[in-house]
Structure formats: C-alpha cells, structure tokens
C-alpha positions in Angstrom: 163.8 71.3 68.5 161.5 69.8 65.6 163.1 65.9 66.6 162.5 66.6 69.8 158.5 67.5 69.2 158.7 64.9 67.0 160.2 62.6 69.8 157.5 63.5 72.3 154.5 63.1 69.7 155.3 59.3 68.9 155.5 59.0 73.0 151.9 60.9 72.9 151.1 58.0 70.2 152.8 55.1 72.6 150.5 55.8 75.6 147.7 55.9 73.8 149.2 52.6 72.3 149.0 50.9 75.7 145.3 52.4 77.0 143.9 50.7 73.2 145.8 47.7 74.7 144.4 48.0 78.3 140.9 47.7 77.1 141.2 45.5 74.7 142.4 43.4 78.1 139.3 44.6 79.5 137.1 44.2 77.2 138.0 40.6 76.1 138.2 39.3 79.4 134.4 40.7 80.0 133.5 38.9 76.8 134.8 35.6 77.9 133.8 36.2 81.4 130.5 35.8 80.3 130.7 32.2 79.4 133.6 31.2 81.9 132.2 33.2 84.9 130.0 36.0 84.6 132.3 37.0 88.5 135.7 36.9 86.6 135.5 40.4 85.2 139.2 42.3 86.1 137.9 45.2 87.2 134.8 43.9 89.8 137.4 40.9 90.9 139.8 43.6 91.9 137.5 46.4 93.3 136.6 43.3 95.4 140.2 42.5 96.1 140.8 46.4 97.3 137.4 46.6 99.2 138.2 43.4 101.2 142.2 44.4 102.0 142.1 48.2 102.5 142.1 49.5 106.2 139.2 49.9 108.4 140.4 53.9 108.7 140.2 54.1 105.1 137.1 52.2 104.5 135.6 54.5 107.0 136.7 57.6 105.0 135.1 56.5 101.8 132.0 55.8 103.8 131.9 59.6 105.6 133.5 60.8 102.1 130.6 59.4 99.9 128.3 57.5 102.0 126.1 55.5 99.6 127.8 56.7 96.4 131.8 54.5 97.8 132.1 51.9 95.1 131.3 54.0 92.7 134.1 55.7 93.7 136.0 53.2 93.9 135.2 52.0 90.4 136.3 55.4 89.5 139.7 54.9 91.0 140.2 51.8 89.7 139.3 53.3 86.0 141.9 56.1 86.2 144.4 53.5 87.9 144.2 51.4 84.8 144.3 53.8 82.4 147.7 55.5 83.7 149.2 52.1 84.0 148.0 51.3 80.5 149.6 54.6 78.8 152.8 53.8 80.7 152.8 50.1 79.8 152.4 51.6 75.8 155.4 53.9 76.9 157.4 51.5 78.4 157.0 48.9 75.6 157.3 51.7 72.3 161.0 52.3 74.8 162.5 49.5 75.4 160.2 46.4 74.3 159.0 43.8 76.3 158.3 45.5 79.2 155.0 47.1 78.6 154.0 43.4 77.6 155.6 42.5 81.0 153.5 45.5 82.8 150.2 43.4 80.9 150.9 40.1 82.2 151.8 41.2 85.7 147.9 42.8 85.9 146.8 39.9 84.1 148.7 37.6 87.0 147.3 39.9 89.6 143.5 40.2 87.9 143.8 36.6 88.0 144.6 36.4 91.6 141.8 38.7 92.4 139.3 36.8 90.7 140.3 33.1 92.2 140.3 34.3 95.3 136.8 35.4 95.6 134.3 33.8 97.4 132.0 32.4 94.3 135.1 31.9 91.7 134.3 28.7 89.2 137.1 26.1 88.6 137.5 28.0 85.2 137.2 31.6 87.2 141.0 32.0 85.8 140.4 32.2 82.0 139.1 35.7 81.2 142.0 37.3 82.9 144.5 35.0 81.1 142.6 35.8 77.9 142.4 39.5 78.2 146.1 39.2 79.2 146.8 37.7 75.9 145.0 39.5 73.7 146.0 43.0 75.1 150.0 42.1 75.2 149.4 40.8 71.6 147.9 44.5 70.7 150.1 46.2 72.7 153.4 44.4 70.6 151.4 45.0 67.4 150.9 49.2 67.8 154.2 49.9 69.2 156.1 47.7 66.3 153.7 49.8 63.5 154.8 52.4 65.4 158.1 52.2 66.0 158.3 51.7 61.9 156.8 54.8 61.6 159.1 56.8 63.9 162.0 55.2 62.2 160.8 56.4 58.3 160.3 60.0 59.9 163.4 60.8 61.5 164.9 60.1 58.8 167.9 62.7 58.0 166.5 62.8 54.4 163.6 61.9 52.7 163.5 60.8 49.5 160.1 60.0 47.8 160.3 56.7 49.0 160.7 57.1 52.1 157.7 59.8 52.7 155.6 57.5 51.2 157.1 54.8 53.8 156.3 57.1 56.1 152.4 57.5 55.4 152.0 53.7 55.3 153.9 53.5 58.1 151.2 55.8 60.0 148.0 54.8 58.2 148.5 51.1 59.6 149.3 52.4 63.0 145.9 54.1 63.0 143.9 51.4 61.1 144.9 49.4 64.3 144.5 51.1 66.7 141.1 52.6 65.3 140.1 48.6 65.0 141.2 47.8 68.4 140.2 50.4 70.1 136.4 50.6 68.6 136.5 46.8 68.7 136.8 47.1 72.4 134.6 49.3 73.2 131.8 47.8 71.5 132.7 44.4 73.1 133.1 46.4 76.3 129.8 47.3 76.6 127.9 44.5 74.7 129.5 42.2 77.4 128.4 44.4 79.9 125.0 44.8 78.8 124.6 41.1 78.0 126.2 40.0 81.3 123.3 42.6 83.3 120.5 40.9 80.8 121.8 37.3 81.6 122.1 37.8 85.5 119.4 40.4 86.5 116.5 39.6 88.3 114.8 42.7 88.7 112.3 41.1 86.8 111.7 38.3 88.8 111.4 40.5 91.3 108.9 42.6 90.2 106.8 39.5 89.6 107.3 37.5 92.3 104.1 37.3 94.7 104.6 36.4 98.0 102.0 35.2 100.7 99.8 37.4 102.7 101.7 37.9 106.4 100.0 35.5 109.3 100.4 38.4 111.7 100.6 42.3 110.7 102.2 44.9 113.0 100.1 47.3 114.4 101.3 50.5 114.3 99.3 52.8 116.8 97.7 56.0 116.2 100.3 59.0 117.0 103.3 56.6 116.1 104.1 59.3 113.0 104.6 63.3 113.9 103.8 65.8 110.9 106.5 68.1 111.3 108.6 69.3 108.2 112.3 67.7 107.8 111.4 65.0 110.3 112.8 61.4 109.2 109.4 59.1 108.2 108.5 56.5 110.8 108.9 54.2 107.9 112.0 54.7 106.0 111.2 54.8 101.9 113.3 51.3 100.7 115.1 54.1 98.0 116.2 56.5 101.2 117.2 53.2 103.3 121.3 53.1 103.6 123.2 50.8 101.9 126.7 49.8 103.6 128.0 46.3 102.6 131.3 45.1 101.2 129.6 44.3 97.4 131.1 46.4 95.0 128.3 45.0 92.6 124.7 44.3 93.6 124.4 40.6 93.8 121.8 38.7 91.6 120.4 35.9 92.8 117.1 33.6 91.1 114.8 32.9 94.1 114.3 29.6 92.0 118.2 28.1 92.3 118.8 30.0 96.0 119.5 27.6 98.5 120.3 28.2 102.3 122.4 25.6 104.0 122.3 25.3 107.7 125.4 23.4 109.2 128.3 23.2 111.6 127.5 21.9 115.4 123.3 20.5 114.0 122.2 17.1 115.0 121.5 17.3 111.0 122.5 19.3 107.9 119.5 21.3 106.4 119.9 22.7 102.9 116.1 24.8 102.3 115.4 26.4 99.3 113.2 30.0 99.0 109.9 28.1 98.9 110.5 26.6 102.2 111.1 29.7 103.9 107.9 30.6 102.3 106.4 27.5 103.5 106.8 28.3 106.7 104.5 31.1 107.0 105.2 35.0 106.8 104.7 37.5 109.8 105.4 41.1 109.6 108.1 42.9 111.8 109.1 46.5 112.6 112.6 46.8 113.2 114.9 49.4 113.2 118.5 48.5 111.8 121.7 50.6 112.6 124.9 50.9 110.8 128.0 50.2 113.2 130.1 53.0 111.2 127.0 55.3 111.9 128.6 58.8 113.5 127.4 60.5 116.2 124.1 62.3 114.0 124.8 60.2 111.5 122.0 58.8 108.7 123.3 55.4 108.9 120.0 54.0 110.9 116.6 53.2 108.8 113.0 51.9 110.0 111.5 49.3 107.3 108.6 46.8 108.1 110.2 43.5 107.4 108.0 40.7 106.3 109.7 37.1 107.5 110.1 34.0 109.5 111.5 33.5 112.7 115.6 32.4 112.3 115.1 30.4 115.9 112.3 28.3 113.8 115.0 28.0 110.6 118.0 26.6 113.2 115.7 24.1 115.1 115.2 22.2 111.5 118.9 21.2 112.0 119.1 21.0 116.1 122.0 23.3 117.3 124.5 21.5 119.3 125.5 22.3 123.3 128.8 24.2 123.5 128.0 26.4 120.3 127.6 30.1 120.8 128.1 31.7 117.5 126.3 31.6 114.2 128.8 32.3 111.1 126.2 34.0 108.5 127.8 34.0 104.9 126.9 36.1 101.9 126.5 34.7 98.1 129.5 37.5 97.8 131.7 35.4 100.3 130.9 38.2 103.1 130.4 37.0 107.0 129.0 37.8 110.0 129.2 36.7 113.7 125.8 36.1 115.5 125.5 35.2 119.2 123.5 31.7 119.2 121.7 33.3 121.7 120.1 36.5 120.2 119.0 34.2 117.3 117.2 31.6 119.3 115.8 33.3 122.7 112.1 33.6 122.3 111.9 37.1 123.3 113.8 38.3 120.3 112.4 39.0 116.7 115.3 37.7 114.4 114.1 36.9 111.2 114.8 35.9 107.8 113.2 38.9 105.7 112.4 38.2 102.5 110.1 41.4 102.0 110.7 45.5 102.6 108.4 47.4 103.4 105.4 46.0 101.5 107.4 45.0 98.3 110.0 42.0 97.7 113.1 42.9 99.3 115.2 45.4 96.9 118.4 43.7 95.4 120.2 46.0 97.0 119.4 45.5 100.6 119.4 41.5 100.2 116.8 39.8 97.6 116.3 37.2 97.9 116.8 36.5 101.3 118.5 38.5 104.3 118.8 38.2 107.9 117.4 40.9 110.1 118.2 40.9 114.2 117.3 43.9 116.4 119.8 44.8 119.1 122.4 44.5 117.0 124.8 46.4 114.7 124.6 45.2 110.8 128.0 43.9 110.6 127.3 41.2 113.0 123.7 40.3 112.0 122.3 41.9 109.6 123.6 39.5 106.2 122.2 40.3 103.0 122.3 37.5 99.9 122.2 34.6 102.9 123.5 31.5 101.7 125.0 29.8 104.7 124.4 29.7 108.8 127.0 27.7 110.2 126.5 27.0 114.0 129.9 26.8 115.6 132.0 28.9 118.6 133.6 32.2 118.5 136.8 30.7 119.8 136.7 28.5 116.3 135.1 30.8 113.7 135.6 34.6 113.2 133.5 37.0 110.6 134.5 39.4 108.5 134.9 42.5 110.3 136.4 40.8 113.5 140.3 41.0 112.3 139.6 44.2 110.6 139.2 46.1 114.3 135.7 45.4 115.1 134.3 43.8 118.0 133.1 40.3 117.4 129.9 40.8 119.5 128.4 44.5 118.9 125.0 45.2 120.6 123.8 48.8 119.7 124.6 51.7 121.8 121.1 53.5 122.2 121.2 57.2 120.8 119.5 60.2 119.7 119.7 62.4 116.4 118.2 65.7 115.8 116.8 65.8 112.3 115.4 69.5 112.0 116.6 72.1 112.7 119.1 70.9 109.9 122.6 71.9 110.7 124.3 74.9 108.8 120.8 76.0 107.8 119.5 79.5 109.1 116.3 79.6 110.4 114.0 82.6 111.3 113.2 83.7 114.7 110.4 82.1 116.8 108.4 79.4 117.7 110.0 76.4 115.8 110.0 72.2 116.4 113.2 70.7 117.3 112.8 67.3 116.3 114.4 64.1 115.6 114.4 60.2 116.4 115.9 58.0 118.7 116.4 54.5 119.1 116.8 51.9 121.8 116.2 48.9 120.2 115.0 45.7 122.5 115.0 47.6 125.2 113.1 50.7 124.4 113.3 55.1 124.3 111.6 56.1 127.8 112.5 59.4 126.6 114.6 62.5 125.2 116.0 65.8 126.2 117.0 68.9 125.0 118.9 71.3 126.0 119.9 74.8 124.4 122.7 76.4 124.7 123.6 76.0 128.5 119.7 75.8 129.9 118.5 73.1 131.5 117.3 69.4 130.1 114.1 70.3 128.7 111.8 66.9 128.1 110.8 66.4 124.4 107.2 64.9 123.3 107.6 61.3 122.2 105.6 59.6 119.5 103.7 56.5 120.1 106.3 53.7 119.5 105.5 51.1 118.1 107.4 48.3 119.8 110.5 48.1 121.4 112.4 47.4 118.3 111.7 50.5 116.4 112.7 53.8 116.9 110.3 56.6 118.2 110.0 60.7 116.6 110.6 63.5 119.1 109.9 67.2 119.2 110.1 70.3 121.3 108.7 73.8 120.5 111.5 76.6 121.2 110.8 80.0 120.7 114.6 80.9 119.0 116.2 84.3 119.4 118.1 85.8 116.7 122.1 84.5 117.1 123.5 81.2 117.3 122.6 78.3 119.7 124.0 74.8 120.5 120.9 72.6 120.8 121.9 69.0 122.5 119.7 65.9 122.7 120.4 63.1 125.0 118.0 60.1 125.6 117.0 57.5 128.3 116.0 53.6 127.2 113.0 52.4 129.7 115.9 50.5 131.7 116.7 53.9 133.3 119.8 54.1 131.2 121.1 57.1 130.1 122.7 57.9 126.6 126.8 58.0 126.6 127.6 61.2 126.5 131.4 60.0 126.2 132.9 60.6 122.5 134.0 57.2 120.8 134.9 56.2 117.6 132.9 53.8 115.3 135.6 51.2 115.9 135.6 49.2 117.5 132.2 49.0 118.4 130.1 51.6 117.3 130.4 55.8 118.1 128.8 57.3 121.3 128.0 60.6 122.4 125.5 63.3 122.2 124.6 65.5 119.4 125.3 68.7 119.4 124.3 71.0 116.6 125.1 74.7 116.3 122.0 76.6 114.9 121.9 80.0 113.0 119.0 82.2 114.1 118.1 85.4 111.7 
C-alpha cells in the first residue's frame, strides 16, 4: 500500500512536471513573439484557428451562451485544454519517455500551423512556436529525469544512509527546477504580455486623436427619445453597443501606418491612407446596425451616430468596372465580407466609412481606426471593422467569410420589433403600466407597431419621432394589467405596407423572424 501511494505521488509530481513545461512553451513563445511577431502567440493563433473552424451551430451557442463575454470563454477553454494536455504530456513522458516530449512538439507543430495560417502572419510568424516547443520539451526531459532519479533512490528496498541522503538531493533538484521554471515562466508570461499590450495599444492615440468638425450634423427632431423607464436609448452608449466579430483579440491599429487598398475590377488601384479619408470631409449619420445571429427579442441591434464619408465617393477614386457586383471587404484580422456593388454606390443609400461613434473616435472594439457602416444590411455582409481592403469583383468569383459557413451571401435585414419593458420573467404590479420597445425597418422605414395582449385585438402603439429611415423608432402603449399572467405580442409594419414575419426562422441562414412574444407576471 505505502509503494503504491508512493507510486501515485511521483505521478502527482509528473503532471505537474508537464503543466511547468506547458508554460514554459507558453511563455517563451510569447517572449519571442514579441520580436518575431507580436500575432504568433500559441494561444491567440489557436483561439483564432478554433473560432474560424468550429460550426456555425456551435458558434451560435457561444453567442446565445455568453453573448459579448464568447472569447473569453473560449480563452478559458483553451487554458484548461492546455493545461490537461500538459499534466498528461508530464505523465506520459515520467512513464515511458519520449512521448510527453512527442505530445510537446505535436502542439508545437500544430501552434505553428495555427499561427502561419492567419491572415497577418510575418515570413518569421513560425519561430515562437518552434521556440516555445523547444524550450518546454527541453524542461519537460529535464523534470521527469530529476524525477525519475528520485523515485528510483526511494523505492528502494533498503536504505542505507547513502541512499536517503540520495534521496533528498534527488528531490531538492527536482524542486529547484521546477520552482525556476515554473516562476521563470510566469514572470515572462506576463512581462511579455504586458509589454506586447504597451508596444501595440493605441488607446492612447485614440484618446488624442482630434478629428474634424462634421460638414453636415443629423438632426434629430424633437419627440425622437420617449422617457419611459427600461426603454432602450435612442442612442445606444458605445460601452452597451454589441460586439459580435470573429477577433478573439481586439485589433490594434496606428491611424498613422493604416492604409486601405481599393482593387479588383478598378480602372486604377487606390491605396489611401487615414488622412485621406479625413480629407475628404466628415458628415454625420444615424444608422441603426443589426446582428444577423440576433434572436427573435434579441439585443443584438444598437443605434450609434456614425461620423464618416460616403464609401460610393471612396470606390469612384478607383472607377469600378461593368460586370462587378460584389465588394469583398477584408479585416486587418483576415475576416471578409460580401457587399452588393449596388447598396454601396446607389445614391440613395448612406454607406459610409465611419471613423467616429457616437461623438468620440471609434472604440477599438467596434473598428478604430476605420469601419464600414451600410444600413439595410446584416453586419456580416457589410458591416467590417479594422478595414484594410475593398476588392471590387463578382459573387460568382469571390465569397466572404460567412458564405461557406451556412449564411446567405446577400442578407438584407428582416424588419422587426422587440419589446424592451415590461422585461420578461420580471413581476410587475397591477395597473396602468407602458409597454414599450423599439423597432426597426431600416431604408425603408417603421409606419408602425402593434400590440396585442393575450388574445385581444392589435392595439396600435405611439411611435417616437424617427429620425430617418435608417434608424430605429421607440414605441409604447399604456395597459392597465390585471393581476395573473399575460402574453403581450408586438408585430410592426415598414411604410411599404409590409408587415412583420410572423413565421419562426432560424438565424441561419439569413437572419430569425417572427414575433415576440413575452409572458408577463402580474401581482
């Protein structure tokens, strides 16, 4: 029984063996990664990996599951992933040696992959993966023989003096190693991480950058906001605005060194850099942006005055070409989306470049510097953030990100309606109460909303001024509620006489549809 416990405690000591190892991996490949390729970091190179390859149901999931909070998650995952597979590569290599140095430069070999297969990788992309490799399967030999020298002076039938005092050097140079490896990685862990935020963060520059006063300024008209508690603002706060994209880190990007190239089917290639589109002169725009995998009710759908210029001025600097139709929009973090031509260049439309959020620089989460902006249309077909590219070509030759992932490659916004207060689940008192929400129609317009409770008749609600077409517009409805529990259903009509789908559908392929319908708990 005592070999056995002893047998079981040096195992104990072999997994621990291999997670020291693991993040000495980590932690030297985030130190070289800094002068290599501040991108080439294991862990971001593989969320990134995982976050392009995993299927639209499951992206979905982690998007209903934890909304704003999914690569966090996922960096979560990806921490307890590698630190199982780093106790059983210890295990494995303390057992029956090499294979936990194997099981190190297979996730070397595979962070490697990860990391030259992104979008931005550098011709030397591959060398903090090697490196980390290296020096983790050189730790990982090192413990597990100081290790193994220990187990063999302890189970020894007999001990003589010699061999107890074997035995203690045996384990103090186990520990002295693994204490020096493992604080060593840690504190090059983090420095390189800290460092790496200090070299590539331009919050700074954001804070200080001034941009020019807007030409034009929307006018938003008096009545365009209600005052009702739990209402969504007209205006929704840049902290509060929702944040779906395929960037498992924020982005970075110096204004200074961003450059937008315009090619494909042009008369001539245009490469402009942030001053230009500053150059150009700045109007303001209200615009209401939707999330495609926005459910039925869902809070996937924000309001922001936009400050930027017109993306039909940006393409006619390089002259599309007849026969194109498409416009193949790419992210600094290799993401794409497919535009129709047509809704960038019709006069009628407001598709901008932003390059400002609701009075302030945009935030480096929704796109800084630069970010395109298209009303009518769901995100992941318009709405790039981190622009680098616009690349005028064809849907029959080009296809975005999304498209072989399930998604339609053309996705115009389904109109719809959301009630905001009441909230759902929440019990309310008996009486005269606002039913209130938003709706949205955007290009087209909200000519107005209904309610219904339980199985009453469609009750018009009072609309807020809108603003333009473009935006959405607050609703309410006084109802006296009676104690017991109602269904309350909302249902709009855009100004083309069109009304809401009531059908259910699924976000994919196109977006959900379908009226709300909320069950409400009256004391």
């Amino acid at each position: 029984m005592a070999r056995r416990d002893k047998a079981r405690r040096f195992i104990l000591w072999a997994a621990l063996a291999g997670v020291i190892s693991g993040a000495v991996f980590l932690a030297t490949a985030e130190l070289f990664a800094l002068i290599f390729a501040r991108s080439a970091g294991p862990v971001l190179a593989v969320g990134g990996f995982v976050i392009d390859v995993v299927p639209q149901p499951f992206k979905e999931f982690a998007i209903a599951t934890f909304g704003e909070y999914d690569k966090i998650a996922l960096l979560a995952g990806l921490g307890l992933a590698v630190f199982i597979a780093s106790a059983i590569a210890g295990i494995l290599q303390f057992v029956r040696a090499p294979l936990g140095v194997i099981a190190l430069l297979i996730a070397g070999a595979l962070s490697t992959a990860a990391v030259v297969t992104r979008a931005d990788v550098t011709p030397l992309g591959f060398v903090p993966p090697v490196l980390g490799a290296l020096a983790g399967s050189l730790i990982i030999v090192l413990l597990c023989r100081r290790l193994r020298g220990w187990r063999a002076s302890a189970v020894a039938d007999e001990h003589t003096d010699i061999e107890e005092a074997r035995t203690g050097v045996d384990r103090r140079r186990f520990f002295l190693l693994a204490g020096f490896a493992g604080a060593s990685a840690i504190i090059v862990g983090i420095a390189s991480r800290t460092v790496s935020a200090a070299v590539t963060s331009v919050e700074s520059i954001r804070s200080a950058l001034k941009l020019p006063s807007a030409r034009t300024k929307v006018a938003v008209p008096d009545g365009a906001e209600l005052d009702i508690p739990g209402l969504s603002e007209l205006f929704t706060p840049n902290k509060d605005f929702y944040r779906v994209d395929t960037a498992l880190t924020v982005p970075t990007i110096d204004p200074e060194t961003w450059r937008l190239v315009i090619d494909g089917m042009v008369d001539q290639r245009v490469e402009l850099s942030f001053q230009d589109i500053l150059d150009m002169g700045l109007d303001e725009y209200a615009i209401t942006l939707t999330c495609v995998s926005n459910e039925v009710g869902g809070e996937l759908v924000g309001n922001a005055m936009w400050l930027g210029v017109p993306l039909r001025d940006v393409l006619a600097q390089a002259g599309p070409q007849s026969g194109a139709d498409m416009v193949l929009s790419t992210s600094v973090d290799g993401y794409t989306a497919s535009t129709p031509l047509s809704a960038l260049t019709d006069d009628g439309l407001d598709a901008i470049l932003a390059v400002a959020m609701n009075g302030e620089p945009l935030p480096l989460e929704h796109g800084f510097p630069v970010r395109m902006v298209v009303p009518g249309l769901y995100g992941y077909v318009s709405a790039t953030k981190w622009l680098t590219e616009l690349k005028v070509t064809t849907f029959a030759d080009d296809e975005a990100y999304w498209t072989p992932r399930g998604y339609s490659a053309e996705a115009p916004i389904k109109f719809a309606s959301r009630v905001d207060t009441p909230k759902i689940g929440a019990a309310i008192d008996a009486g005269r109460v606002p039913i209130a929400g938003v709706a949205w129609a955007q290009t087209v317009g909200i000519d107005r909303v209904e309610v219904q409770i339980d199985d009453g008749d469609w009750v018009p609600a009072t609309l807020s001024n809108p603003i333009n077409e473009d935006t959405w517009v607050q609703w309410f409805m006084d109802w006296d509620a009676t104690p017991g529990t109602h269904y309350v259903a909302v249902r709009a009509v855009n100004k083309n006489g069109d009304l809401q789908l009531e059908e259910r559908a699924p976000i994919a392929p196109n977006g959900s549809s379908g009226w709300q319908r909320s069950l409400i708990r009256v004391n």
